[in-house]
N, C-alpha and C positions, 0 to 999 in steps of 0.2 A: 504493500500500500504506500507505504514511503516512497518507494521509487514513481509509483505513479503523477504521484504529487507533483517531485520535482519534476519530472518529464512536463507536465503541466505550467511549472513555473518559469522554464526555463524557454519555453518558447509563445511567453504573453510578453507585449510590449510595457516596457516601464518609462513614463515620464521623469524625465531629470531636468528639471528646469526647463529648456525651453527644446529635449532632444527627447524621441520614441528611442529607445534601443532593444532590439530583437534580434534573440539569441535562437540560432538552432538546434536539435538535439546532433548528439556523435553521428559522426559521417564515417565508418573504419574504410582505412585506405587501404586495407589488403595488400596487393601487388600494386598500388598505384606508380607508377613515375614522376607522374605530373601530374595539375588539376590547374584549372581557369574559371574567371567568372567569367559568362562572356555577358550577360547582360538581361535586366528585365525585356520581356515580350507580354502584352497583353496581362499584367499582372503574375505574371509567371518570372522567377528569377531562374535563368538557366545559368548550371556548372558542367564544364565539358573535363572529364576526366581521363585519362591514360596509360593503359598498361602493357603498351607495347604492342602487344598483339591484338587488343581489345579496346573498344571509344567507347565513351558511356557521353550521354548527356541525362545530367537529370534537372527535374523543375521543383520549384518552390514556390508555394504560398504567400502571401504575403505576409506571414507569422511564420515563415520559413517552416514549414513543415513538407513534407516531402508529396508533389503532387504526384508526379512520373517518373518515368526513367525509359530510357530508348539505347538501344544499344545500335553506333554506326556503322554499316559496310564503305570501309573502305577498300582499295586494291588489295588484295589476300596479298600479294608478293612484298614481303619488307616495308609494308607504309611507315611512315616517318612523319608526322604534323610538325610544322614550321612555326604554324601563325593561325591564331582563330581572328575574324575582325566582324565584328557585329555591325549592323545598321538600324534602320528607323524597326523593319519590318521582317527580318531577316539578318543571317550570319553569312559570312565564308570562312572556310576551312582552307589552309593551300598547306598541301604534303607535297611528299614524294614517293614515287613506290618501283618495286624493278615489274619490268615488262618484257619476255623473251629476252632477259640481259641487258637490256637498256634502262637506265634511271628517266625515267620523266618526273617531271612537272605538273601537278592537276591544279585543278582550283574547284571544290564544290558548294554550291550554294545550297543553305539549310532554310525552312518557314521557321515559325516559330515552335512547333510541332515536331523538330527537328525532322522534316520530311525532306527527302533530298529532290527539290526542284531542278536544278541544273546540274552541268559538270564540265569544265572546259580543259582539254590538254593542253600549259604554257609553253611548255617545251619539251620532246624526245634529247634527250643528252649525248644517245648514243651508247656505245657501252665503252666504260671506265672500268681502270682496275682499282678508283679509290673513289669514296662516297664523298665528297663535298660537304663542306659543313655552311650551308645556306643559311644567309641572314638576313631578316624582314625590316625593312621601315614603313610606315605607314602615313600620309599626310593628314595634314592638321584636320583636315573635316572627314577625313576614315573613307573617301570616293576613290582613292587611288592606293601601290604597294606596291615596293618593289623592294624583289628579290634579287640576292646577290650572295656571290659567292667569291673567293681569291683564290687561284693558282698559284702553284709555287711562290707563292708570296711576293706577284708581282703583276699577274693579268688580274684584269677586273670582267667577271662577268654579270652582267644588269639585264634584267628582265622588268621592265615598268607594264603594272596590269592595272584595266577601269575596272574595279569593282562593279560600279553598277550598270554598267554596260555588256562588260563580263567579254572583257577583248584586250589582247595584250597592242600596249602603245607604241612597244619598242623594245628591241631584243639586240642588246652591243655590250662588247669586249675592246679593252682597251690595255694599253701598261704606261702606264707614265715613265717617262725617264729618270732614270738615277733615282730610285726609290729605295732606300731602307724599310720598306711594311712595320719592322717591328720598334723602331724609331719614328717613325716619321706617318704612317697613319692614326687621322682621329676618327673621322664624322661622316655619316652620310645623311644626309638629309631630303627630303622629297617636297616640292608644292604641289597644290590643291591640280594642278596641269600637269602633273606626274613627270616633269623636269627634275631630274636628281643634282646634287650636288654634292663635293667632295672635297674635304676635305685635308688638307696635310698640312704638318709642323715643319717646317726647312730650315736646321741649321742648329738646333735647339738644344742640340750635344755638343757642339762645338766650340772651341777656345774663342775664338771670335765670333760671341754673341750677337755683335752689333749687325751680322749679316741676318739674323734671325726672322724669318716670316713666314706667311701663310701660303700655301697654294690651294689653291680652288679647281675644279675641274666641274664645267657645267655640261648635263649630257642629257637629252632630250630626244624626240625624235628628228629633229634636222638632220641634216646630213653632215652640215658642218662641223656638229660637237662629235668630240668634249671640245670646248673653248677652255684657254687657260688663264688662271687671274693669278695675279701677284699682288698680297695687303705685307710690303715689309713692316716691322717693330722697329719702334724710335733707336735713336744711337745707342742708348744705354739701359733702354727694355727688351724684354723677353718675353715668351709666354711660360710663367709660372703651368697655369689651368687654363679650359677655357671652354665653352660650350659655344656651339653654334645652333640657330633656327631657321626659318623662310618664313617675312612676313607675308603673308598673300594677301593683305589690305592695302600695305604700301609697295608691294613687290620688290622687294628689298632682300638683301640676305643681311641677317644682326649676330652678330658677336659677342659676348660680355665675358669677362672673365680677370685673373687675377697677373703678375706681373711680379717680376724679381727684376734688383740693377747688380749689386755685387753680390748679394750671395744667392747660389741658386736654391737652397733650400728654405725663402723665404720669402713670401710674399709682400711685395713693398707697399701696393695698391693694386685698383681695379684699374681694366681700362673697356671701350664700348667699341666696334665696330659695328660701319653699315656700308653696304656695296650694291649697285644696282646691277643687277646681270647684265651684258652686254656693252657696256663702258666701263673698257681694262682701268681707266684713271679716276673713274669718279666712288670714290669710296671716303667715308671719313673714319679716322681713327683718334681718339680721346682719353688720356690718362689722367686718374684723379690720384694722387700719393695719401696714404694711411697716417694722418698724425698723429702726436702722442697722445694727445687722449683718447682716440679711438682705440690705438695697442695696447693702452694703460686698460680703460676698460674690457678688452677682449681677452686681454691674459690674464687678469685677475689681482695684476701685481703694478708699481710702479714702474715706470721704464724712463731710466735717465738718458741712455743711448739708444734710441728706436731703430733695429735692423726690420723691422717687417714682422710677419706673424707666421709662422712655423704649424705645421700638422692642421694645414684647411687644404678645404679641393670646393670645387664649383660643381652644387649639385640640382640646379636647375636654372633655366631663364625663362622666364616669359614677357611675350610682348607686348607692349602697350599698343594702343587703337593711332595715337597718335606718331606712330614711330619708333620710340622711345623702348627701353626695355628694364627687368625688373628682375637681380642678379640675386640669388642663393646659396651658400656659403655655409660648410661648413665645418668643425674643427673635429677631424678623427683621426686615428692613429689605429695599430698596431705593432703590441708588444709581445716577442717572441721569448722565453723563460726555458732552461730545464730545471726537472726534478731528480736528484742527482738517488741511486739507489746505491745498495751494497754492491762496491767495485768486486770486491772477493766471490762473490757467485757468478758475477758479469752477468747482470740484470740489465744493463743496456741502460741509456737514460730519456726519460717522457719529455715530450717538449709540449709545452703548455703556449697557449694564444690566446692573450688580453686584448678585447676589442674597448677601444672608447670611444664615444661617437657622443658630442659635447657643444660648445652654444653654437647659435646659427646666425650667418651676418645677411640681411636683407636689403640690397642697396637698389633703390629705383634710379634711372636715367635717363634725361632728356635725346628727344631724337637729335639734337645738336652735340652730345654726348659728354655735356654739362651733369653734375649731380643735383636729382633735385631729393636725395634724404636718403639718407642711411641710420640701419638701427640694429642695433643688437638683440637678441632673442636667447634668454640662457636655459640649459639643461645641461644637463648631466646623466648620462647612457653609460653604464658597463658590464662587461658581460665579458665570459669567458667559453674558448671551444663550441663557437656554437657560430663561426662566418657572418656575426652582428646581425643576424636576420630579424631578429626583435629589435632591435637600434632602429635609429634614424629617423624618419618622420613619414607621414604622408600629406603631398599637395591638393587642399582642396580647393577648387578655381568655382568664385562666383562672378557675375559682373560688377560688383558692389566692394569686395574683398577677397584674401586668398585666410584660408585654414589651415597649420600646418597642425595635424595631429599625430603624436607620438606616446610612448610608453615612457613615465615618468622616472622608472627604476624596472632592470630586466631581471625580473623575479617573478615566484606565482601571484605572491599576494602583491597587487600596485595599483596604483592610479594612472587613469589615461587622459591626458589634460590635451590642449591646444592653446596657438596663439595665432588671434584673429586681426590682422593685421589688414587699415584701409588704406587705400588712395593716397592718400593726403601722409602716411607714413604712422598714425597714429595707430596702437595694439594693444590687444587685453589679453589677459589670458585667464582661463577658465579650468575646471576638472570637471571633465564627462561623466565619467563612472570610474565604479572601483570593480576589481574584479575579483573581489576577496571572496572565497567560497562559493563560486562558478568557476574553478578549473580552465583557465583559458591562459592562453600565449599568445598575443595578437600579434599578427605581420603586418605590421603597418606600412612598409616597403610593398607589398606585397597586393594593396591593397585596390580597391575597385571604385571610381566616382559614376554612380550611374545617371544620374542628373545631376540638376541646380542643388539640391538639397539632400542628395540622398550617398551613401558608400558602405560596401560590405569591405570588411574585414576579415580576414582568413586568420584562427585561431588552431597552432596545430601543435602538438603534444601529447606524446606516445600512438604513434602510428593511428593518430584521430583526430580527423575535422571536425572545425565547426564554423561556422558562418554569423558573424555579426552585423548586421544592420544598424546601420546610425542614421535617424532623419531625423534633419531640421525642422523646425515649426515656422 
């Protein structure tokens, strides 16, 4: 009887101020590999799950309780899922599977029903004596996706697909010259016209920094591309970090990211990038330098000689309407330990991994790539042996403000807070829920924005899901 209770309790929604939260019961992940939200349909939240041999999609309630479950045919020979990417009214799937010893390319399209409506071949490969390890991008509004893969760590093969058209845009292979892959690639990026872009660091090992820049490669289906762009780094900057995006409001490619002068293991400031495709020279580039009191307060301590700030990386951008963009930052490490045993048996010795994953810097920037406010955001994340997967935060994007929610301490028993950061630079921060005695481990990295107001959270601990819902009022 007890047990029923809680089964009961555990998947009714509870008001917390001004958020429903709704908890699923245990999902056991058996043989799982993988599992994905892909997204509500008709009141129905679908999880597409993966066991190699086996697809499962199942649906949920809107109390998350278990509506359906459908099991997928995919190609019997070696399928492979890539990429699920959802739409208004409908999913795609793009795998890979072998056929008479060739690798292809599919792409299927699912209802909400998971009923398989279409199915289009992208590409035949041929046959390979090595499997490819294929990687998806997907643009801003989810109508386009292209797939790619590297050669011997130096061809590029690109395959740009319409989603909702359900027809491949353009199918090219290229190598760049004088490329180190393992140096010198960052970023692929795609717009809403399924034009990819590419991304590389040029020089950024090197004793002479000051040669230090960016190379672009734009490829499309013209016949022309890849076009090549050149954005060099001022005399005596570098690229620290950096993330790239594609506005497709101002049609722009934007930049943000962090910056070393003398020591590389420090970042001195931010700087902004913005470049219009198709005019090699018209690009602007913007550095703002980190003063002492920003170092003072981000380290925690006074700084009489300010070298920059150590153990940060760039872990999102997003763009503003008007140009502009809006830079996320933050302060993690990893500490590598052993634990020494009795040498006289030769026990061998454990090596232990301390993840920290600690406050977040928030810096908005005008399209002129002037600063219009920066802020600091503090926490404190630690955990150990465990690839920080409960660390770090999740981005919730409204049009009014951004959410970033996180686990306040990586333990059973914690609170899961946010800071709710507006426009204008001003933040609060709040506690959600606690999850004292509901058994959960959220992956907030991990997690799913299904609308304006709505994100499931994947909770996994000891080979068992669960599903959190969090909607705003």
């Amino acid at each position: 009887m007890k047990r029923l209770i809680f089964a009961l309790l555990i998947t009714t929604p509870w008001l917390l101020s001004a958020q429903n939260i709704t908890i699923s019961e245990d999902i056991p992940l058996r043989n799982d590999i993988a599992y994905e939200v892909i997204g509500n349909f008709k009141d129905r939240l679908l999880l597409f799950r993966d066991r190699t041999t086996e697809f499962e999609v199942q649906a949920f309630d809107k109390n998350l309780r278990e509506s359906w479950s459908k099991n997928l045919n995919l190609e019997k020979r070696s399928p492979k899922v890539i990429g699920i990417i959802p739409s208004e009214s409908d999913f795609t799937i793009i795998y890979r599977h072998r056929a008479k010893n060739h690798l292809v390319l599919r792409a299927n399209r699912y209802d909400p029903a998971a009923n398989l409506r279409d199915t289009v071949m992208l590409k035949d490969l041929g046959f390979l004596f090595y499997t490819p390890n294929f990687e998806l991008v997907l643009s801003e509004d989810k109508s386009k996706v292209l797939i790619y893969h590297i050669e011997n760590q130096q061809t590029f093969n690109m395959i740009s697909y319409d989603i909702v058209n359900m027809k491949v845009l353009w199918d090219k292979s290229f190598s760049p010259d004088d490329m180190n892959f393992w140096e010198e690639f960052h970023q692929v990026i795609l717009s809403n016209e399924g034009t990819a872009f590419m991304v590389l660091e040029k020089n950024r090992f090197r004793i002479r920094r000051d040669h230090n820049y960016h190379e672009i490669f734009e490829i499309s289906a013209d016949p022309g591309t890849p076009l090549r762009y050149a954005i060099p780094m001022g005399e005596e900057q570098f690229t620290y970090d950096v993330k790239f995006d594609y506005d497709n409001i101002n049609k722009q490619l934007v930049g943000a990211g962090l910056y070393s002068e003398k020591n590389v293991e420090r970042a001195t400031g931010f700087f902004y990038i913005s470049m219009t495709p198709g005019n090699a020279g018209n690009f602007l580039l913007a550095f703002d330098i980190f003063n002492d009191e920003f170092v003072t307060n981000l380290m925690g301590k006074n700084i009489e000689n300010n070298k920059g700030v150590h153990d940060i990386s760039v872990q999102s951008i997003i763009l503003r309407r008007d140009g502009g963009a809006v830079l996320i930052c933050e302060r993690n490490r990893e500490l590598s330990r052993s634990l020494g045993t009795n040498r006289t048996i030769d026990l061998g010795v454990r090596q232990i991994v301390d993840h920290y994953y600690d406050d977040l810097v928030v810096i908005s920037i005008h399209p002129d790539g002037k600063t219009h406010w920066k802020t600091i955001l503090h926490k404190k994340q630690y955990s150990q042996d465990d690839n920080g997967i409960y660390s770090s935060y999740f981005l919730f994007k409204t049009p009014a403000s951004i959410r970033l929610l996180f686990n306040d301490e990586i333990r059973y028993e914690n609170t899961v807070s946010e800071y709710i950061v507006s426009g204008s630079g001003d933040f609060d921060r709040k506690s959600l829920m606690s999850t004292e005695n509901l058994d959960l481990r959220l992956r907030f990295r991990d997690a799913t924005q299904l609308n304006a107001n709505e994100v499931v959270i994947p909770s996994e601990r000891r080979s068992r899901l669960r599903l959190v819902k969090l909607q705003y009022q």
